[in-house]
N, C-alpha and C positions, 0 to 999 in steps of 0.2 A: 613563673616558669617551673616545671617537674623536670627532676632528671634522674636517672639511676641512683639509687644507692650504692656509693663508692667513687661517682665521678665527682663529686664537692672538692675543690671550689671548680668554679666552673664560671666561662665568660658570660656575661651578657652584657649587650649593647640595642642604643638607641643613638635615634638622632638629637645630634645636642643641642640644646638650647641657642637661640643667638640672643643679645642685647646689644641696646645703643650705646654699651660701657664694655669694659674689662669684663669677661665673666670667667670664674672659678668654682669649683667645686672637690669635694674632700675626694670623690669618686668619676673618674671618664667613664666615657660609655668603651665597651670592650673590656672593663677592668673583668678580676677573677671577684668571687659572690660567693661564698658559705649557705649554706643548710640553713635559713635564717630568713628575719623580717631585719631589713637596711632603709635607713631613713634617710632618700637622699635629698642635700638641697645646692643648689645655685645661688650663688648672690653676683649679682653688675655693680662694678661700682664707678664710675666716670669721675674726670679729673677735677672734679669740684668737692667731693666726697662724700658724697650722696650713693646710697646705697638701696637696692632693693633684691630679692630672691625669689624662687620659683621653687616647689619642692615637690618629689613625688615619692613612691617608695617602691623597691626590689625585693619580690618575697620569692625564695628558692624555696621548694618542697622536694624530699627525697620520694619518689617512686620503686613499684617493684621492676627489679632488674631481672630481663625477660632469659636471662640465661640462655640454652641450646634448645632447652625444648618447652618451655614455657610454662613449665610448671611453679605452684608455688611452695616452699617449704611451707611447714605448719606447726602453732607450741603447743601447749601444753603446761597448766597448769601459769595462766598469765598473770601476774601480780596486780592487785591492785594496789590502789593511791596509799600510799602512807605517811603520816602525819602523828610526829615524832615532837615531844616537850618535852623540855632538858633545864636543869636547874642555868638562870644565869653564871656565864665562867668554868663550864663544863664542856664548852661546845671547845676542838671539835667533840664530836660523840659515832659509836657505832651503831649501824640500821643493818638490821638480817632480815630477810625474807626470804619463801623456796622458789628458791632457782628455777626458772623455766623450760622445761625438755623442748626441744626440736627433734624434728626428722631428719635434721642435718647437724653440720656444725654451729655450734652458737655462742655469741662473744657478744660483751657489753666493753662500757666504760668504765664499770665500776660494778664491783661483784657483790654478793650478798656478804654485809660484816666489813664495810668497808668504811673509813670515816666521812660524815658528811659536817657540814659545817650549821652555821645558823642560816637557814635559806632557803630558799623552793629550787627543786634540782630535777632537770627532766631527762628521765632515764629510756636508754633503747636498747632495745637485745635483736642483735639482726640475725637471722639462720641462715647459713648458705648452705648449698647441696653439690653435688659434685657436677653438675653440669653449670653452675655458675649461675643458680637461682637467687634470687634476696625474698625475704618476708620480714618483716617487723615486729617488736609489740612494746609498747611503751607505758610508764606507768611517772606520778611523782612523790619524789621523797622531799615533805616538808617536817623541816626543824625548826622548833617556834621554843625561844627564852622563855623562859615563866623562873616564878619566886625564887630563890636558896632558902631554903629554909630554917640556918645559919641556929643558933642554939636555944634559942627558947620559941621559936616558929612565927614571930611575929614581923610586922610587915612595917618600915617605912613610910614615910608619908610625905604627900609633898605640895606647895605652896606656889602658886606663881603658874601653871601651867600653860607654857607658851600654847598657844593655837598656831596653825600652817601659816607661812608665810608666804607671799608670795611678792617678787620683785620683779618689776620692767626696768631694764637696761639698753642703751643705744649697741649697735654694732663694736665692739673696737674696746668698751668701759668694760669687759671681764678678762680678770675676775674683779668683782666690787666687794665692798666692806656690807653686813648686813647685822642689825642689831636687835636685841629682843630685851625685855625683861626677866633676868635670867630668874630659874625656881630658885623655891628655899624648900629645904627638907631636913625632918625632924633627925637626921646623919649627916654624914661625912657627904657633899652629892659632886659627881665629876661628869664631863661630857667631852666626847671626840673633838669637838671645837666649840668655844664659847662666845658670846653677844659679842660681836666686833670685826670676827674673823672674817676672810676673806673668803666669796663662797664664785665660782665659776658659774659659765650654762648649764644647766643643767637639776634635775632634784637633788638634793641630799636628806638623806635621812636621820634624822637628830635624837639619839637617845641620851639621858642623861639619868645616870644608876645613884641611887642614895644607898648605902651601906651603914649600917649601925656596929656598935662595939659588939653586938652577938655574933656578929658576922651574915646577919639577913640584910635581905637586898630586895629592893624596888626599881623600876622605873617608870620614865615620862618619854615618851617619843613624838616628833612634830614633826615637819616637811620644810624645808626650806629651796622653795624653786624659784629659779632666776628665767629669765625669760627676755630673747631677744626683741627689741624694738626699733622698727624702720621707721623713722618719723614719729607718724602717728597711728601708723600698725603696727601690731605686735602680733607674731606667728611662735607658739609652743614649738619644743622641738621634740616634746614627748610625750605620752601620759601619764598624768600622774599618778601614782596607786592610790588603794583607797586608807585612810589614815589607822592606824591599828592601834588598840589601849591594849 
């Protein structure tokens, strides 16, 4: 579905599924939809507790808003892609870049010099003119952890390097317990959660930072994705990225 820039959220509806059970879903048809790709799914489940699901997806695109006379604003000096590396433990961090002129007025989310985090971040600068035109231009700012390079510039090392994980789980069992061979590193090494913990639907992303008495630092990052199982199928409820050293 397209719709103006500035009507988001915005309804969309379909005919809804029937089954021979209970059916629910995180989203009805009629609900409000954001600027976005929405993954929606159904599951039936009947009184024996047996489950199954149907899924499709809802993609909103913003379009140019045709204003009074259907002109489009236009920029001027468009930014490109920027891709920003920052010592680990400095994030967040500031990103500048020049500003882009319009023919009208123009307003972002986030301005040049503004902090951005560790992350891929998708930037839009919209122009409006006085008869209530939209035009776009969009660019992304990636901030990517790399080394500290802590007092004699040397680097961590590390032992064990889990590989991606990947777990099937029935309806109903998350979140589950998921375990690994946790690293050993030539430092002090810590991670957001470690081999045991309890992990939901969904990827997570697993870094785990060695730090030495210089104060340089290293890491090990892996995937840890759980994954719904009906029986004896099993349906993703996302993609997962591709693994990053």
């Amino acid at each position: 579905m397209t719709v103006p820039f500035g009507s988001s959220p915005t309804t969309v509806s379909w005919t809804e599924p029937l089954g021979v059970a209970s059916v629910a879903a995180s989203q009805s048809s009629g609900s409000f939809f954001v600027v976005e790709y929405t993954y929606m799914v159904y599951t039936a489940t009947d009184p024996s507790g047996n489950f199954e699901s149907c899924s499709f997806s809802v993609t909103v695109t913003g379009t140019i808003h045709p204003g009074t006379d259907g002109t489009r604003p236009s920029f001027l000096n468009w930014p490109s892609n920027i891709d920003v590396t920052v010592p680990i433990g400095s994030n967040p961090t500031t990103v500048s870049w020049t500003e882009p002129l319009g023919v009208a007025s123009v307003a972002a989310s986030q301005s040049s010099g503004s902090f951005f985090v560790v992350e891929y971040t998708y930037m839009v600068y919209t122009a409006t003119d006085p008869s209530g035109n939209f035009e776009s231009c969009s660019f992304s700012v990636t901030v990517t952890g790399t080394i500290h390079p802590g007092t004699d510039g040397t680097r961590p090392s590390f032992l064990n390097w889990p590989s991606n994980i990947d777990v099937t789980v029935p309806i109903g069992s998350s979140p589950t317990t998921v375990s690994w061979t946790e690293p050993l590193g030539v430092a002090s090494v810590a991670a957001s959660q470690s081999s045991g913990s309890f992990f939901v639907v969904e990827y997570t992303y697993m870094v785990y930072t060695a730090t030495d008495p210089s104060g340089n630092f290293e890491s090990c990052s892996f995937y840890v994705t759980v994954t719904v199982c009906i029986f004896s199928w099993c349906q993703p409820l996302f993609q997962q990225p591709m693994r990053s050293q």
